[in-house]
VOBAKE-60326 format. One record per residue (C-alpha): chain; residue number from 0; x, y, z; residue in three letters. Coordinates in pm, 1 decimal, padded with zeros to 6 digits. Each point is the difference from the previous one (the first is absolute). Layout:
BEGIN
 chain   n       c1       c2       c3 res
     A NUM        X        Y        Z ala
...
This chain:
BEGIN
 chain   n       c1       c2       c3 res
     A   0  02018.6  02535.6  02351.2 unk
     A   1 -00323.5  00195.4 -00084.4 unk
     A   2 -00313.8 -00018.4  00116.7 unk
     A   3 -00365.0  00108.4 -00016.0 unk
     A   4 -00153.4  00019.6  00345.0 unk
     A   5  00073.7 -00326.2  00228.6 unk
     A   6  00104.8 -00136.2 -00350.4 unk
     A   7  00332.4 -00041.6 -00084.7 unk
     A   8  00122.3 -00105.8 -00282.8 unk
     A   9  00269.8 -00260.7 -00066.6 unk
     A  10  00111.9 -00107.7 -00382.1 unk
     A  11 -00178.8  00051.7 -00337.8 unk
     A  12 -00204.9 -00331.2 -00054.5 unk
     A  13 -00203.5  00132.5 -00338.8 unk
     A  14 -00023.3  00216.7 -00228.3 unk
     A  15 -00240.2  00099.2 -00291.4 unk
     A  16 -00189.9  00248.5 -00256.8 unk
     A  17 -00078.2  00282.4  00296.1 unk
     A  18  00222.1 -00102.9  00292.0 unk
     A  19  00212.8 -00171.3  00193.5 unk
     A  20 -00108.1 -00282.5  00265.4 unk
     A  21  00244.8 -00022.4  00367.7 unk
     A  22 -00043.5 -00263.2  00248.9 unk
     A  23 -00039.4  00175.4  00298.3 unk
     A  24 -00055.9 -00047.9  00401.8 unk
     A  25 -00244.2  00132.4  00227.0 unk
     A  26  00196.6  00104.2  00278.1 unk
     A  27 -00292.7  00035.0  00248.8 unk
     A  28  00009.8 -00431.1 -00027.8 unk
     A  29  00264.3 -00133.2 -00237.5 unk
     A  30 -00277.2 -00132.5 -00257.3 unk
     A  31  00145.6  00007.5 -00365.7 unk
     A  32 -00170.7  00222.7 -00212.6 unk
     A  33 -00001.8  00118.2 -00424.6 unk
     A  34  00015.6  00353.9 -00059.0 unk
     A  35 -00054.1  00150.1 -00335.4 unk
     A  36  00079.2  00334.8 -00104.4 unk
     A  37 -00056.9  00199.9 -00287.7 unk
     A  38  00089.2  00342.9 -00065.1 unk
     A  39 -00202.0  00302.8  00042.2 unk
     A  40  00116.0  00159.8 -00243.2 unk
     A  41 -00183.0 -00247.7 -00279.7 unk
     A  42 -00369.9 -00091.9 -00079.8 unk
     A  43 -00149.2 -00197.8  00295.1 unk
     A  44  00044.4 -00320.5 -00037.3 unk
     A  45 -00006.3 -00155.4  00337.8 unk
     A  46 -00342.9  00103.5  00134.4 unk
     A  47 -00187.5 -00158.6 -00258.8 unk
     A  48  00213.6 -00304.4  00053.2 unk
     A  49 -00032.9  00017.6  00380.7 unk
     A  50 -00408.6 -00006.2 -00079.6 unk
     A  51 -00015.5 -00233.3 -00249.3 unk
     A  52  00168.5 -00253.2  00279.8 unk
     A  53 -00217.6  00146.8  00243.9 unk
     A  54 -00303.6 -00110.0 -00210.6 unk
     A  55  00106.4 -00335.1 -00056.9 unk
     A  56  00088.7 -00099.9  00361.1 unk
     A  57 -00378.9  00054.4  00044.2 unk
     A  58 -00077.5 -00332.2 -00167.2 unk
     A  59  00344.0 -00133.5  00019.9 unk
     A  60  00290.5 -00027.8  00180.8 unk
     A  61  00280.6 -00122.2 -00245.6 unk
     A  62  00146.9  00344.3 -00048.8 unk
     A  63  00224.7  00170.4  00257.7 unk
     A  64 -00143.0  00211.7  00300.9 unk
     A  65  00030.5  00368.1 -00007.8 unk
     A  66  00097.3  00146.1  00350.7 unk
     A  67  00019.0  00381.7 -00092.7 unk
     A  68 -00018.9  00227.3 -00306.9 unk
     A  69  00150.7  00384.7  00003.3 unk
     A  70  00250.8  00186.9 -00124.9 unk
     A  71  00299.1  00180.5  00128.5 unk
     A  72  00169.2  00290.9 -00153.2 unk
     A  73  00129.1 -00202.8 -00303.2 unk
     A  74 -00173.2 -00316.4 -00021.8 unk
     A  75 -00319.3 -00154.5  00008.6 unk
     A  76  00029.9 -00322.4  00204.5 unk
     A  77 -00194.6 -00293.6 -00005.5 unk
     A  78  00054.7 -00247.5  00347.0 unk
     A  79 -00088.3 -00335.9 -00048.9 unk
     A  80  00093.4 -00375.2  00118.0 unk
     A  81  00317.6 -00154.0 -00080.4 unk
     A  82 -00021.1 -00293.8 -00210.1 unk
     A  83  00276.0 -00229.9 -00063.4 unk
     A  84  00180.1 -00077.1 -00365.3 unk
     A  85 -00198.4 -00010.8 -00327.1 unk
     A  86 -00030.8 -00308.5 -00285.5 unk
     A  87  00261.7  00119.5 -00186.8 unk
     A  88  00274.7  00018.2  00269.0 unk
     A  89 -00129.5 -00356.0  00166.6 unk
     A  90  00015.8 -00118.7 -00367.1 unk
     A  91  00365.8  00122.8 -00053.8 unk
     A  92  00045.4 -00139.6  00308.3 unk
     A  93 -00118.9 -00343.6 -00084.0 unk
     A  94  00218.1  00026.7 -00279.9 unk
     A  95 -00271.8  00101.1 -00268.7 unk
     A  96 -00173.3 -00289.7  00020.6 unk
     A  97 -00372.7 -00045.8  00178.3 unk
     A  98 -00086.8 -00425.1  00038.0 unk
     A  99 -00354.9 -00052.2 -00093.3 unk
     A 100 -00115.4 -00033.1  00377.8 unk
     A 101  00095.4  00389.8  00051.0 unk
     A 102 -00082.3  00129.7 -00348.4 unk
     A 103 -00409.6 -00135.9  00082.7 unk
     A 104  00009.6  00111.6  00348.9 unk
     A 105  00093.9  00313.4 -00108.2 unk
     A 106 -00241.2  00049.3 -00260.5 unk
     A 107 -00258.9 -00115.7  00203.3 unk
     A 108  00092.3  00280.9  00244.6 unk
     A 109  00025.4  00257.5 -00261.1 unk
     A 110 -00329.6 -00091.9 -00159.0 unk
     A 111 -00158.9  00037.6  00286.2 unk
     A 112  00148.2  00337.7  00081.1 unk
     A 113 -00081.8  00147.5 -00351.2 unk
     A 114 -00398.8 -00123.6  00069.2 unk
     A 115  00044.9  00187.7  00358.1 unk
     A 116  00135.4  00316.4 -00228.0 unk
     A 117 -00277.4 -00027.1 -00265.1 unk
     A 118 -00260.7 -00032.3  00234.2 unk
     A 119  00096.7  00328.8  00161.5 unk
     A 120 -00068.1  00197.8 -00302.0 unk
     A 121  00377.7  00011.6 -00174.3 unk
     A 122  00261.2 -00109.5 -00194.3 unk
     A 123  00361.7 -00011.9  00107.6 unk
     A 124  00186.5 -00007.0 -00368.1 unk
     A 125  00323.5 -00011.0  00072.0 unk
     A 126 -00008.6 -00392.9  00082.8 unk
     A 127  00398.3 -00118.7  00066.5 unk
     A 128  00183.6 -00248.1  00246.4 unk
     A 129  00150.9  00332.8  00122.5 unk
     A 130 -00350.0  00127.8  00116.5 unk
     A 131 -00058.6 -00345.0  00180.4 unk
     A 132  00150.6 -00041.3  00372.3 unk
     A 133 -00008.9 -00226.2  00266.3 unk
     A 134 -00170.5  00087.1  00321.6 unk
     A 135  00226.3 -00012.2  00332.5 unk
     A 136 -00034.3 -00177.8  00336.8 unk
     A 137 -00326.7 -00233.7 -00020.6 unk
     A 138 -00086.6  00111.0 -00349.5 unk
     A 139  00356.7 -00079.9 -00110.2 unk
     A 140 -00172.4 -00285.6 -00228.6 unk
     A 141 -00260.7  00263.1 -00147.8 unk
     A 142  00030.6  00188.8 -00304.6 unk
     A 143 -00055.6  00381.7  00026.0 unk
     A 144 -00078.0  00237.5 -00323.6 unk
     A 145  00185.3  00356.8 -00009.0 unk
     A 146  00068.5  00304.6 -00170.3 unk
     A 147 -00363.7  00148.7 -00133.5 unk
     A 148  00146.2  00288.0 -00174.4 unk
     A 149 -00113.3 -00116.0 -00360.0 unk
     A 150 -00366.6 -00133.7  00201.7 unk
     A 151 -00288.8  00182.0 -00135.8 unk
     A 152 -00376.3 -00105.4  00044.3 unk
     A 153 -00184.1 -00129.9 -00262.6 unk
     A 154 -00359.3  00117.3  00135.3 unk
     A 155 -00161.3  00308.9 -00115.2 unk
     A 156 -00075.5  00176.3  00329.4 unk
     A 157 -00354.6  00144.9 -00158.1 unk
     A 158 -00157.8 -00332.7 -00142.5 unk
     A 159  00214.3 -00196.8  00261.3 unk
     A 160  00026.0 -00246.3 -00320.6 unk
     A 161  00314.0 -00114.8 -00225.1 unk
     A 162  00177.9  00302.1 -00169.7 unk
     A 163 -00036.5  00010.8 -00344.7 unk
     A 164  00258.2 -00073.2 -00254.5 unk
     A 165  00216.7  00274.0 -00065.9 unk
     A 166  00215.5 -00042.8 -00341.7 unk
     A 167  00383.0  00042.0 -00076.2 unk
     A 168  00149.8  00000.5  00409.0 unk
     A 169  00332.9  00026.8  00074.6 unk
     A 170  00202.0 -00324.0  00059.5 unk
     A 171 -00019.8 -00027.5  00398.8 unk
     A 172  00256.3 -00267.0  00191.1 unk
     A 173  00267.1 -00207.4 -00053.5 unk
     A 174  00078.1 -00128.5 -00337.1 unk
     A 175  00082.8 -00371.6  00093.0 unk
     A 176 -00345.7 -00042.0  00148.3 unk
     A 177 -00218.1  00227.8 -00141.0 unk
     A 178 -00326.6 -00170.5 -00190.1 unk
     A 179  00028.3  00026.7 -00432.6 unk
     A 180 -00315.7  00265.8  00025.4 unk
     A 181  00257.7  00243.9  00240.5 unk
     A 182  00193.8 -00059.0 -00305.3 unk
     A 183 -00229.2  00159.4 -00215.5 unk
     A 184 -00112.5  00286.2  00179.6 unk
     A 185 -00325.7 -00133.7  00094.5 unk
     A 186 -00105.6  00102.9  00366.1 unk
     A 187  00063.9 -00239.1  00213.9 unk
     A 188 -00259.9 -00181.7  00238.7 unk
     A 189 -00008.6 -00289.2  00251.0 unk
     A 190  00099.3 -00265.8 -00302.8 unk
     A 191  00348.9  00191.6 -00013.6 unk
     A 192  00073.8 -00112.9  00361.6 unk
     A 193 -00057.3 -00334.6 -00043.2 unk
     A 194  00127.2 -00029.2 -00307.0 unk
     A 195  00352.8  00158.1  00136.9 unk
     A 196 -00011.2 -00282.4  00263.7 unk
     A 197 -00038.1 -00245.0 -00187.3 unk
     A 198  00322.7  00085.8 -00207.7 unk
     A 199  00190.1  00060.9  00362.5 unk
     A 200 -00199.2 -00387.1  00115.7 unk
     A 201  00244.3 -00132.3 -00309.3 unk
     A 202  00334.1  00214.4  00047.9 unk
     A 203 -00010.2 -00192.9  00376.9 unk
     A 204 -00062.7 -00323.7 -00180.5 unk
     A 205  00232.4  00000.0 -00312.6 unk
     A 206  00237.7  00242.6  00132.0 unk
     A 207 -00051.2  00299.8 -00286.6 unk
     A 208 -00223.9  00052.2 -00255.2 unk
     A 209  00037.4  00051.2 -00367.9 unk
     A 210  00030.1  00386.1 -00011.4 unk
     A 211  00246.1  00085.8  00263.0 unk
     A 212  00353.9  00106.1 -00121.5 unk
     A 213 -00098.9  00144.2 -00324.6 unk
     A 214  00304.1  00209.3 -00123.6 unk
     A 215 -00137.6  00337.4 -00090.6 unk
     A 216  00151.1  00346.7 -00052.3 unk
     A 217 -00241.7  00149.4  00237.5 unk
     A 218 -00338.9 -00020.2  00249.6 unk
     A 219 -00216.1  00087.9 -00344.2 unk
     A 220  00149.2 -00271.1 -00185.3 unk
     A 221 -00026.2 -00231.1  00287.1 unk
     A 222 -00348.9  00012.4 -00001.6 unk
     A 223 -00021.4 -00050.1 -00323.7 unk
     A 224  00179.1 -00317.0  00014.4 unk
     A 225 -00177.3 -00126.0  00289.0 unk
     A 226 -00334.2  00046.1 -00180.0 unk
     A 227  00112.0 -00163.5 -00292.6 unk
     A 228  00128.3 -00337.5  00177.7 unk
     A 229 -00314.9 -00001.9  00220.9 unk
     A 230 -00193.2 -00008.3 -00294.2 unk
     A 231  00198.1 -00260.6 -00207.1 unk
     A 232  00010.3 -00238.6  00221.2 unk
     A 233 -00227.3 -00259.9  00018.9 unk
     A 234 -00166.1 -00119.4  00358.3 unk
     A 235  00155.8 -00350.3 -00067.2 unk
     A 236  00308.8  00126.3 -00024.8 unk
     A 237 -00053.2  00310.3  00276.6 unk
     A 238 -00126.5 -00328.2  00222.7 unk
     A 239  00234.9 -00226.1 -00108.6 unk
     A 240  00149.2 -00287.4  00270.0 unk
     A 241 -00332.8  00172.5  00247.7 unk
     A 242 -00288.7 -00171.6  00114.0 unk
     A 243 -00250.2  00062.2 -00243.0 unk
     A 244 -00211.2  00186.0  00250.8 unk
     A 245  00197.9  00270.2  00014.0 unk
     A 246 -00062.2  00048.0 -00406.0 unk
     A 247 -00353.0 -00009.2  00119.6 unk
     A 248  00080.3  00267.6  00197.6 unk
     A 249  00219.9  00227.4 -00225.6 unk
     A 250 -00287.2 -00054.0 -00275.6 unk
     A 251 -00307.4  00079.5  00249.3 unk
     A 252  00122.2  00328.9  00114.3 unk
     A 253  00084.4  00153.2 -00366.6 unk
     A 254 -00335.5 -00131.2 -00102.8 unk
     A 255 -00211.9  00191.4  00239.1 unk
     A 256 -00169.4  00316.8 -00089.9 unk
     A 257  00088.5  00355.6  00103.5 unk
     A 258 -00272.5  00018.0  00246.4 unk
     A 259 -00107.0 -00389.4  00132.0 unk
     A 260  00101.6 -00045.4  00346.3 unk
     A 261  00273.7 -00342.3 -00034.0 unk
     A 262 -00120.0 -00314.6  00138.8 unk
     A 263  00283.5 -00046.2  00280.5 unk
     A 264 -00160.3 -00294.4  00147.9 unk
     A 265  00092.1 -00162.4 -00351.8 unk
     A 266  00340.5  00093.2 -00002.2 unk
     A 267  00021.8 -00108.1  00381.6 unk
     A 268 -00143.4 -00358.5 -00106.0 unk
     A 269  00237.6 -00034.9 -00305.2 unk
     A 270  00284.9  00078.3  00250.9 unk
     A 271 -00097.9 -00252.6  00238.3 unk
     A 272 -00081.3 -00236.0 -00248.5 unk
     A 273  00383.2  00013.9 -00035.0 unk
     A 274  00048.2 -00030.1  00385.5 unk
     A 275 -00241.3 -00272.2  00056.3 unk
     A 276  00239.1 -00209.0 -00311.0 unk
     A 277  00308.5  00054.0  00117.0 unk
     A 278 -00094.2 -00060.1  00365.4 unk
     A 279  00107.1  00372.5  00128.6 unk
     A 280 -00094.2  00049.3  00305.7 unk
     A 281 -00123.3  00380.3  00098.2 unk
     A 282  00226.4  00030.0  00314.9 unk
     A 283  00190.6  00372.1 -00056.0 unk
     A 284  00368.8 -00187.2 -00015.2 unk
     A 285  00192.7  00158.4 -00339.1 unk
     A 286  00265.2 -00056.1 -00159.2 unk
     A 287  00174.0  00294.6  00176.0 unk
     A 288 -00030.7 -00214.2  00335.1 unk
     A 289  00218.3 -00285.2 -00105.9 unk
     A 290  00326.3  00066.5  00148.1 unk
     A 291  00211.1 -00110.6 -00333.0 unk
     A 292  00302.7  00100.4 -00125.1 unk
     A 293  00021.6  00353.1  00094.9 unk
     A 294  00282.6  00189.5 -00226.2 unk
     A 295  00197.4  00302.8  00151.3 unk
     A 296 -00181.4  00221.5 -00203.4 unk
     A 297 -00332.7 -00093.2  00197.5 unk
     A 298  00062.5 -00025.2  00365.2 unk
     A 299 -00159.5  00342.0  00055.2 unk
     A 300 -00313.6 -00091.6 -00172.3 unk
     A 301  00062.3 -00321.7  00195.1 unk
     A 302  00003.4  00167.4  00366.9 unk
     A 303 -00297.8  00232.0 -00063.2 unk
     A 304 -00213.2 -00297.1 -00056.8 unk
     A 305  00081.9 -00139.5  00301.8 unk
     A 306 -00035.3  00321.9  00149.8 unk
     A 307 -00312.0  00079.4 -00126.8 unk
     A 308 -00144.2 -00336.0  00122.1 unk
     A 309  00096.2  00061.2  00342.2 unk
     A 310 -00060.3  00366.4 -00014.4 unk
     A 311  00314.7  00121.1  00151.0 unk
     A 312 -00039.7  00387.2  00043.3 unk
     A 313  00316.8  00180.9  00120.7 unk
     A 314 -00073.5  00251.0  00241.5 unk
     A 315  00303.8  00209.5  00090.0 unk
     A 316  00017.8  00318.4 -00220.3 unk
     A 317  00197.5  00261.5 -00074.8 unk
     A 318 -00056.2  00359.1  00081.5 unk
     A 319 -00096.5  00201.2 -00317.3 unk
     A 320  00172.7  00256.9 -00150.3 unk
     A 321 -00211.2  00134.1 -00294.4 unk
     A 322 -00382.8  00040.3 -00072.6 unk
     A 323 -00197.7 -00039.9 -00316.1 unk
């Protein structure tokens, strides 16, 4: 096993556009930790990531922790906390399928982190399940937001005001969730974000949405695709079988403007309007804690729940044989 410092690392738990993410352990007291890496040899990447966090724990503290940034003869590492599983796995995991208890706790969470993010100056733009986790130990019920790579800010740092629009941007993101203006090339800004999570609030609740699995010869076609069946569709149809709030929703955030700051408290009381209906009670249990038919495939995902509840941390090691 490698290791960087008192870190070692242990198995591959992520990887992306400029690195590679390793659960790791720090050996000095058997805490779990994430370590990114990127390569030297490329444009840095993971500073400006590693800052933009940094910035944003100032105000708010549902993004992960950095312990240490540096670089070794190869990489540029990143040390942060260990978080447990994202959405999407818990969503495989609860067989792709999100009751309407955990799809508005969720989004309340989520909502609420996105205003943390805003407030802090950026925008994350690369909104997935995947870039969702779970906390660990007594935060095992709280929902973290990762992987800043795509985060820029969206205040000019002489007026300290909104930037200004900037025309024809390259499409940023993921093309599931990415807002109809990504689509188009127009520069994205804080609408984008909640406009992506509203369209992740429904694949939870109705198990897909309209665009995924579009045969296509290629990414460029793909896109194409996506852009055309995101516009097609009507909201009726996009909300169909929903509670009609979350229509509200979906049409709120593509009406706002490129520069108005998004009325979250509105979304938050549409979302509990919901709640307060169907009697959901805001007490952190998820559909991912019911202990239901587990199938073979899942007992791993299965066991690290339960692990990361009762934050079990394995402290014998082995002696290490190579060095990043």
């Amino acid at each position: 096993m490698p290791h960087i410092g008192r870190y070692e690392l242990d198995k591959i738990i992520g990887r992306g556009r400029f690195g590679r993410v390793y659960k790791g352990i720090n050996s000095d007291n058997g805490e779990f930790v994430a370590v990114k890496l990127e390569d030297r040899r490329n444009e840095s990447k993971l500073l400006e990531e590693a800052e933009t966090i940094q910035n944003i724990r100032k105000n708010y503290n549902g993004v992960p922790e950095i312990y240490k940034i540096g670089h070794s003869n190869k990489w540029n590492y990143m040390i942060m906390s260990h978080l447990g599983p994202n959405l999407e796995e818990l969503f495989i995991y609860c067989k792709k399928s999100f009751s309407l208890k955990t799809s508005i706790l969720l989004s309340l969470q989520i909502f609420d982190i996105i205003k943390g993010v805003h407030e802090s100056g950026f925008i994350h733009r690369d909104i997935k399940p995947d870039n969702f986790v779970i906390g660990f130990g007594d935060s095992h019920n709280k929902i973290f937001l990762i992987d800043f790579g795509l985060s820029v800010s969206f205040i000019n740092k002489n007026t300290m005001q909104h930037n200004d629009y900037i025309h024809k941007h390259q499409f940023t993101g993921s093309f599931r969730y990415s807002s109809i203006n990504n689509h188009k090339g127009i520069q994205q800004s804080r609408r984008d974000d909640l406009e992506s999570i509203s369209y992740m609030m429904m694949y939870f609740y109705k198990g897909k949405l309209p665009w995924q699995n579009i045969p296509a010869k290629d990414k460029r076609e793909k896109l194409k695709k996506t852009y055309q069946r995101k516009t097609e569709i009507s909201l009726d149809e996009l909300c169909e079988s929903c509670p009609k709030e979350f229509k509200q929703i979906v049409r709120y955030s593509r009406s706002l403007g490129y520069k108005e700051k998004p009325d979250y408290s509105y979304i938050k009381y549409l979302l509990n309007k919901v709640r307060k209906r169907n009697k959901i009670k805001i007490d952190g249990k998820y559909d991912w804690d019911i202990d239901n038919d587990t199938d073979s495939s899942q007992i791993a995902m299965k066991q690290e729940l339960e692990n990361i509840k009762n934050i079990k941390i394995q402290k014998t090691y082995k002696k290490l044989k190579k060095e990043i």
